[in-house]
Backbone as CSV, one residue per row, in Angstrom:
resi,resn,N_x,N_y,N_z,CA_x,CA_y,CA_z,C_x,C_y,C_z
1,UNK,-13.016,171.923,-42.105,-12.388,172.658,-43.184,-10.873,172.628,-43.008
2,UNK,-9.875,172.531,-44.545,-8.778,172.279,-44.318,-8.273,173.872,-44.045
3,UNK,-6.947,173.822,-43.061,-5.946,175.460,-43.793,-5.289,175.162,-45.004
4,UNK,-5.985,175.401,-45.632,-4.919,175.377,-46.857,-4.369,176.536,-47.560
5,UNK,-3.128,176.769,-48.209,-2.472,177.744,-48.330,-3.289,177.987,-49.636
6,UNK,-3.200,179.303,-50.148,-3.669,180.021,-51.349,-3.590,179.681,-52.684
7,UNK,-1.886,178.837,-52.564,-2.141,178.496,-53.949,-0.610,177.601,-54.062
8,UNK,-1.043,176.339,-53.156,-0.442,175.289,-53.109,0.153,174.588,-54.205
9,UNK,1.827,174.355,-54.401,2.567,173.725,-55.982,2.242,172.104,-55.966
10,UNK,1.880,171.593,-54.710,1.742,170.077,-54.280,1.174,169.856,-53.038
11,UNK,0.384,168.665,-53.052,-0.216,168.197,-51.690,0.327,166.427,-51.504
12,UNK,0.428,166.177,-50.509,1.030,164.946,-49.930,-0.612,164.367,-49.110
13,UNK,-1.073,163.776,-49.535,-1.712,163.221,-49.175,-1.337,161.733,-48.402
14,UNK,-1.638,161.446,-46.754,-1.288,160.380,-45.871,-2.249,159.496,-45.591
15,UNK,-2.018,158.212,-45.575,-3.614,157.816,-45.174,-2.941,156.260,-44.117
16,UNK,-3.890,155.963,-43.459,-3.388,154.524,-42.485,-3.972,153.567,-43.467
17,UNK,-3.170,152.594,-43.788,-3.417,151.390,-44.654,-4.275,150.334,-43.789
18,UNK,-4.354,150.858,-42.741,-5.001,149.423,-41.386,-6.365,149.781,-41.022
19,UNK,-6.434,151.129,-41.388,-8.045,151.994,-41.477,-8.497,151.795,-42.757
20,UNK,-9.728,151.461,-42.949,-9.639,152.136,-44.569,-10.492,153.445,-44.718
21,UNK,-11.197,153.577,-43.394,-12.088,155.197,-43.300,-10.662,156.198,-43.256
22,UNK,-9.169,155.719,-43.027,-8.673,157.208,-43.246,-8.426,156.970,-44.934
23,UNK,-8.270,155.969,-45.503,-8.269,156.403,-47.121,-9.587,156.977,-47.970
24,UNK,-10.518,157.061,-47.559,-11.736,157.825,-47.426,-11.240,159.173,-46.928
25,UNK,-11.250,159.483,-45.859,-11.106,160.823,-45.550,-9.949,161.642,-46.100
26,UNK,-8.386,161.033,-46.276,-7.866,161.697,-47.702,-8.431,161.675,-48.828
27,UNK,-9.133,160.897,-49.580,-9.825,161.290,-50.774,-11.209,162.309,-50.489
28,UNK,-11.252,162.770,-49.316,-12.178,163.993,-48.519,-11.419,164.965,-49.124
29,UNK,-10.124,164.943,-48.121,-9.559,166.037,-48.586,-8.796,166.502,-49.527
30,UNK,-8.741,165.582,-50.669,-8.215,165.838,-51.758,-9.523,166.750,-52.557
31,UNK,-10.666,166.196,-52.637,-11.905,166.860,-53.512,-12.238,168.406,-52.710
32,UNK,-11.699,168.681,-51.433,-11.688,169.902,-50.862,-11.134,170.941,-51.287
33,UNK,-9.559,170.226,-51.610,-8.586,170.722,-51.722,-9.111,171.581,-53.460
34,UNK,-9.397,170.595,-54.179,-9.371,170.272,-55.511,-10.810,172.008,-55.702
35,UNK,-11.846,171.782,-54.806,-12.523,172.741,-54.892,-12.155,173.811,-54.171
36,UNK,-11.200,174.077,-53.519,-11.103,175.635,-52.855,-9.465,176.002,-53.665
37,UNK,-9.128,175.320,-54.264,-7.718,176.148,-55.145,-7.439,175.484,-56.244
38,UNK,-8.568,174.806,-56.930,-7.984,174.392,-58.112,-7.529,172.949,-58.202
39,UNK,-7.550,172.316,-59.362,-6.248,170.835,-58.651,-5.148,171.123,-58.904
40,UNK,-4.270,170.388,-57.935,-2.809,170.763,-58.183,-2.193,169.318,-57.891
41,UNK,-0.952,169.085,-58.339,-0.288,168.198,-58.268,-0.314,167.566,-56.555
42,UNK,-0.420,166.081,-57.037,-0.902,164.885,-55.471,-0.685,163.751,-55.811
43,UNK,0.314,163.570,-54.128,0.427,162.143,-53.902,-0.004,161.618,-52.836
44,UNK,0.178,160.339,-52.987,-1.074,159.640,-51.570,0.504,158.569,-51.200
45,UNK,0.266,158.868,-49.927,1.118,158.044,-49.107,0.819,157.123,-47.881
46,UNK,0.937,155.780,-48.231,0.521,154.826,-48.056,1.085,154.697,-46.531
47,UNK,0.647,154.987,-45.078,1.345,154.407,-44.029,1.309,152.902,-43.058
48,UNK,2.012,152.456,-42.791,1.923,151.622,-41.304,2.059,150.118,-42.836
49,UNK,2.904,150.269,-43.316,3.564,149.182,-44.551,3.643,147.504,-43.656
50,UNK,3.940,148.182,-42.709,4.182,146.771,-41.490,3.701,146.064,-40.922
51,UNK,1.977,146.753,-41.141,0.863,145.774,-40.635,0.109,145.174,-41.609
52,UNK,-1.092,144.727,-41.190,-1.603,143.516,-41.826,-2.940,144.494,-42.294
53,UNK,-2.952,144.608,-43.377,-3.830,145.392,-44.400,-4.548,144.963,-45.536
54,UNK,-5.274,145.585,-45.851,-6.675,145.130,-46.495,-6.879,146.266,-48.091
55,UNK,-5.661,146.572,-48.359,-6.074,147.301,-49.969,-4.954,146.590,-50.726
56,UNK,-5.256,146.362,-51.999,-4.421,145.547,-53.132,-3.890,147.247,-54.046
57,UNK,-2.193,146.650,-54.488,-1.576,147.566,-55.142,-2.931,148.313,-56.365
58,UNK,-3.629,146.995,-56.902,-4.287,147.599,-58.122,-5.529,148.433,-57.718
59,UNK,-5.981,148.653,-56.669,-7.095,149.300,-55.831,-6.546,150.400,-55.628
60,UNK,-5.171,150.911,-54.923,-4.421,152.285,-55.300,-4.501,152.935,-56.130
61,UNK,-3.601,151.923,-56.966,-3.922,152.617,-58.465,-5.126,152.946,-58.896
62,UNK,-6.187,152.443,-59.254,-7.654,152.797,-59.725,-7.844,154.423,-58.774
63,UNK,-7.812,154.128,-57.744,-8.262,155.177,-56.333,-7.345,156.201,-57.319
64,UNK,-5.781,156.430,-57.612,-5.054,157.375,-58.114,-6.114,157.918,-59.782
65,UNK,-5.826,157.521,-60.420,-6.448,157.500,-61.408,-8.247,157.869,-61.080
66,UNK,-9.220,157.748,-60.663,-10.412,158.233,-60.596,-10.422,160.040,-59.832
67,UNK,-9.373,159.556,-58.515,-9.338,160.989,-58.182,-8.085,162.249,-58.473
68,UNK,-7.309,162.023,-59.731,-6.299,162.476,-60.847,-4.928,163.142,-59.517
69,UNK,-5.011,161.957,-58.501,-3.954,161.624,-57.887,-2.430,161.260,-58.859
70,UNK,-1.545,161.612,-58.762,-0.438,161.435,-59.528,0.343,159.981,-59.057
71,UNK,0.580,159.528,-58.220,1.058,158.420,-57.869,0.723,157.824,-56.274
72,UNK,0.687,156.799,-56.036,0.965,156.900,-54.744,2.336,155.680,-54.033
73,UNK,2.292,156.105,-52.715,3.443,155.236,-52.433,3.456,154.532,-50.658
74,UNK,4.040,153.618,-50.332,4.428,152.917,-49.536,5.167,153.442,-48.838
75,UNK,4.951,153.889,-47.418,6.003,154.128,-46.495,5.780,153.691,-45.231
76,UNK,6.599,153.792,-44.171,7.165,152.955,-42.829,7.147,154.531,-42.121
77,UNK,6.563,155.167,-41.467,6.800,156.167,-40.290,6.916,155.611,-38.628
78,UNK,8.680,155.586,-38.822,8.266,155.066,-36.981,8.431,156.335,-36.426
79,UNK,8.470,155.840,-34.767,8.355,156.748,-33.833,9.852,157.293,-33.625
80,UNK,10.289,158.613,-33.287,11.436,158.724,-32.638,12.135,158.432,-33.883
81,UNK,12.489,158.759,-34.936,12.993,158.058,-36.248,13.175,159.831,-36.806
């Protein structure tokens, strides 16, 4: 079960682009989210841009759109940064 606050304005949703069970388990916790406060505004953020990955831009998109995700995006988290 997530902590989630009472009555959240936005959720940031993170997922590893090199896993694809963690883009599964954010779309876990988005339908969690979605049932214990309502939906609220969400984005999905795409990590580890730098490795060698296995989802196509248009597979995002669909994934955004089925689970009324608002956008998602591409990012680089290094270490010590």
């Amino acid at each position: 079960m997530l902590d989630i606050p009472p009555d959240p304005a936005a959720v940031m949703l993170v997922a590893d682009v090199t896993k694809k069970d963690s883009i599964s388990e954010a779309l876990k916790w988005k339908k969690e989210i979605d049932n214990t406060v309502g939906e609220v505004y969400c984005i999905l953020l795409i990590n580890k841009i730098d490795s060698p990955h296995f989802i196509q831009h248009s597979e995002l998109t669909n994934i955004c759109i089925e689970y009324d995700i608002l956008q998602w995006y591409l990012i680089l988290i290094l270490n010590n940064t």
